[in-house]
C-alpha positions, 0 to 999 in steps of 0.5 A, a space after each residue: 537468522 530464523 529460517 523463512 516463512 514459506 508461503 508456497 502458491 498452493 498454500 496460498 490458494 487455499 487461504 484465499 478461498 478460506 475463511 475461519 469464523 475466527 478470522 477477521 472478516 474483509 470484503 471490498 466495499 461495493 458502495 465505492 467507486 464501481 463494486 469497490 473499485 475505482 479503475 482508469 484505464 486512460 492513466 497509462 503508467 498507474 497511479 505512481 505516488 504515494 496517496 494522500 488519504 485525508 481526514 475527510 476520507 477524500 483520497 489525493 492521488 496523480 498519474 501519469 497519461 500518454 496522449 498524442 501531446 506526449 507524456 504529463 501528470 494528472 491529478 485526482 480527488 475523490 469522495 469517499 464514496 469514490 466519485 470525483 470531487 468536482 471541487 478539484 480541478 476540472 471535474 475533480 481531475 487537475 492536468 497542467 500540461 505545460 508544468 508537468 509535460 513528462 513528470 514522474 510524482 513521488 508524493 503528495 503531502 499535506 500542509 496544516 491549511 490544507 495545501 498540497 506539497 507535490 514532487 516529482 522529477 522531469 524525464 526530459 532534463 532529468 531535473 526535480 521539483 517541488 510544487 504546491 497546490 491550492 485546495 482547488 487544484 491550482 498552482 499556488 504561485 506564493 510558494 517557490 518561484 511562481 509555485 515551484 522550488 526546483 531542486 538544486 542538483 543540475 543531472 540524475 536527480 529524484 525526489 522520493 519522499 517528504 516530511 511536513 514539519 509541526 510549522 509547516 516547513 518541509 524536508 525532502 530526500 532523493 537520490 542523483 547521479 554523481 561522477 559514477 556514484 549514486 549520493 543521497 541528499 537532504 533539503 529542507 524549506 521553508 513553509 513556502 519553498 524557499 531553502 533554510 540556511 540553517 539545515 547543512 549547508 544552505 539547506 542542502 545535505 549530500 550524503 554517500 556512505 557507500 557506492 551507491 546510497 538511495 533514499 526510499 523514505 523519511 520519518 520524524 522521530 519524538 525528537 525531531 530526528 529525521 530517519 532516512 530509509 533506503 539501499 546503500 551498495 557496499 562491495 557490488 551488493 546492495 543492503 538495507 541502509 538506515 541513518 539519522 540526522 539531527 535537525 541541522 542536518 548533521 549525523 546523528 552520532 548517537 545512531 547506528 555506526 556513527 550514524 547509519 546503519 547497513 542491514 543484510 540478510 545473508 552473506 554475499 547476497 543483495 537486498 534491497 529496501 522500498 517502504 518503512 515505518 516508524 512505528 508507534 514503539 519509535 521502533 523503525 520497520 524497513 520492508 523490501 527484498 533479498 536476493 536469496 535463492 530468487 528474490 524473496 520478501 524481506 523485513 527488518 526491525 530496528 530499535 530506536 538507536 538503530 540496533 537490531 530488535 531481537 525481539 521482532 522474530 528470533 533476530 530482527 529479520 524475517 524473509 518471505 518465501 511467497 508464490 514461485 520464486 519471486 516476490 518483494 515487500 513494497 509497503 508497511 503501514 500501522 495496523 494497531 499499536 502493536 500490529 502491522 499491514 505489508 503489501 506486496 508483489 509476488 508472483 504466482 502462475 503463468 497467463 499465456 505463458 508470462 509470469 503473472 504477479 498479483 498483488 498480496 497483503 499480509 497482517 504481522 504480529 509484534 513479535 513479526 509472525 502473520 496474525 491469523 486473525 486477518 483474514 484468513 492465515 494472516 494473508 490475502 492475495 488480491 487477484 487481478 487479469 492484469 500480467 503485473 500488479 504493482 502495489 503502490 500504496 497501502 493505507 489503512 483508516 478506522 476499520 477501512 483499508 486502501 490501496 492503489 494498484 498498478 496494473 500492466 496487461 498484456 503489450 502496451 495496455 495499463 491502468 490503474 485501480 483503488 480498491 477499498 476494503 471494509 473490515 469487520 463490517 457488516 459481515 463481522 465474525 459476531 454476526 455470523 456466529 449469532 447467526 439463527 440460521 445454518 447452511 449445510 454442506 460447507 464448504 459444498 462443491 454443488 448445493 446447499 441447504 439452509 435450515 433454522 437452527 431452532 425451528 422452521 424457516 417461518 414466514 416469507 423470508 429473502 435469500 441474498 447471496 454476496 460474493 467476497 467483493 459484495 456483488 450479490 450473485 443470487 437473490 430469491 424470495 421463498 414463503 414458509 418450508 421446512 428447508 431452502 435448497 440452492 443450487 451452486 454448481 455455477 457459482 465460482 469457487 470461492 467464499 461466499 456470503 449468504 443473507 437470510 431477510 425476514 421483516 426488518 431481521 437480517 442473519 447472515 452465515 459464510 459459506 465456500 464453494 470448492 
């Protein structure tokens, strides 16, 4: 297979405190949330599902929260502008104790009317469930019985993803514990929770190709196909494992293997599969880790027939060698046509003598090479105090990027963030080449200086200074003078962005403090 992508941590430091005037420009918007970010850090566990990203740009997100009553789920709506829909629950915030008292969610989807299809399993009886909620928040007791489908499997069970069908009926998957074997399964409901009898049998699939078959996610091809995604475990290794069923819930023979297909890095070494994607190719793109060395990032590229693309790398599959020694993939999203987004986990310097992991996104061509058009090197590390950043989601909106952010600190304390990215707006790479203005040296270990490039600075002007998170750090007025002079000793080392106002002109330069 093609030899790893080696991306060693003083690599990425230094992408991360560099830009090129090529690359796509991001920054955190600091008009969401507080400076961009929404954090809570009374939801102990994180925010553990999948989010829901809506038309409307409202995000649908749960969490889990310790309290004195025990362990239970809340629910979360926010604006755009990242405050809390006040139309959701009490104050945008929807808490069932009773039906949620020590439940894990997976995901939250959407039906064509708007109503949500949740699902989660309990930690008390181990048992799954699906629920569906009104616009509002309640419990909508017309679905299931009194709003809830109970998963028919009585030990061991998980529910991990679900597919919204064109008329609304719904397909799930997960994964339970079954006489020393973990075995997959399918279900598939009607629009209002009740099983089809037409899918397998009595609505119900049960699948175990191996010891050990686990389902991460699902996908609906062009043909009503549905993709499974996940591991299967074959000789007490784990693999990648891909497999396709018809829409009566039979193997599709036509796929892979007669229906399936297991992927491995290398010879006697695990691998493990989270997120996937089918991609606007009908190409399907499965991210995770291999056990390789020490766990490093992997991705795979399948053709529609469950083949491996030749043409995504030199043979389909790529490993990532990211920070020291450990580091998985957790997501994959659909950049462009061509392009995708990955985020993941890895883990890149030491606090108070714990590995310290940071959450990455990185941007890859069609052809799986990083696109040095994002960012900077097609890579951004997202740096926070927290001991472990786990990335949950990632998601990705006409020129505005999410993604939500496990963080567990040191002892007991967690919280979660969701960080909004903007891309190429307002500080596009159009913009700062057009730039009238210049600011020398660059990058600068203490002062800068800023010139017109055609003339004197003219007039009374408005020097602004943003740093990469769009919190302004400086900002002074200064009349007419041949040059401007700042002081950035105190300044941290990182990008900044500099913002010359005149009148109602506004020019902007980047700039990095070493």
């Amino acid at each position: 297979m093609k030899a790893p992508v080696v991306l060693y941590f003083t690599f990425i430091l230094i992408i991360f405190l560099t830009f090129s005037v090529s690359s796509q420009t991001i920054r955190v918007d600091s008009a969401y949330g507080e400076n961009g970010i929404i954090s809570i850090p009374g939801i102990q566990d994180g925010f553990n599902s999948f989010p829901l990203l809506q038309d409307d740009g409202t995000l649908i997100i749960s969490g889990g929260l310790v309290s004195d009553s025990g362990y239970t789920q809340r629910f979360y709506k926010f604006k755009d502008s990242g405050e809390l829909d006040s139309s959701f629950g009490v104050g945008g915030i929807m808490e069932n104790y009773g039906l949620f008292h020590d439940y894990y969610m997976f995901f939250i989807k959407s039906q064509s009317d708007g109503r949500l299809i949740v699902g989660g399993a309990s930690n008390i009886d181990e048992k799954a469930n699906i629920f569906r909620l009104n616009h509002d928040g309640s419990i909508d007791n017309s679905f299931g019985n009194m709003g809830v489908f109970e998963v028919p499997i009585v030990f061991a069970t998980e529910i991990t993803d679900a597919i919204i069908l064109d008329n609304d009926d719904i397909i799930i998957g997960g994964g339970y514990f079954k006489s020393f074997d973990t075995d997959g399964f399918l279900i598939k409901l009607t629009k209002d929770g009740t099983q089809d009898q037409n899918f397998g049998s009595n609505g119900f699939v049960d699948f175990n190709f191996f010891k050990y078959s686990y389902v991460s996610k699902l996908h609906l091809t062009q043909e009503n196909k549905i993709i499974v995604t996940g591991s299967g475990n074959i000789g007490n290794l784990d693999n990648f494992l891909v497999a396709r069923f018809l829409e009566d819930g039979s193997l599709d023979s036509d796929f892979g293997d007669d229906g399936y297909t297991l992927i491995n890095f290398e010879p006697g070494i695990s691998s493990l599969g989270f997120g996937s994607l089918l991609d606007n190719n009908q190409k399907i793109v499965i991210v995770g880790y291999t056990d390789h060395d020490f766990s490093k990032s992997a991705i795979v590229r399948l053709n529609s027939i469950g083949s491996i693309d030749s043409t995504f790398s030199d043979d389909g599959k790529i490993y990532f060698e990211i920070g020291l020694d450990y580091s998985y993939f957790r997501k994959i999203y659909q950049f462009t046509s061509n392009e995708y987004l990955v985020s993941g986990l890895s883990y890149f310097n030491k606090v108070n003598n714990l590995p310290n992991f940071d959450s990455f996104i990185l941007k890859l061509s069609e052809t799986g090479t990083l696109d040095n058009s994002f960012y900077d090197s097609g890579f951004m590390v997202i740096e926070n105090p927290a001991i472990y950043d786990d990335p949950i989601g990632l998601f990705y909106n006409d020129k505005v990027l999410y993604t939500n952010i496990r963080n567990t600190g040191f002892g007991n304390m967690k919280s979660s963030s969701i960080i909004k990215f903007l891309l190429d707006d307002p500080s596009s790479k159009n913009e700062i080449e057009n730039s009238e203005f210049e600011a020398f040296p660059n990058p600068t270990n203490n002062y800068v200086i800023i010139k017109s490039k055609n003339s004197n600075v003219s007039g009374n002007v408005v020097i602004e200074i943003y740093n990469l998170y769009g919190k302004i750090v400086y900002k002074n007025k200064f009349e007419r003078q041949e040059s401007i002079m700042i002081d950035f000793n105190n300044f941290p080392t990182g990008a900044y962005f500099i913002v010359k106002r005149s009148g109602k002109n506004k020019e902007l330069t980047r700039i990095i403090k070493n």
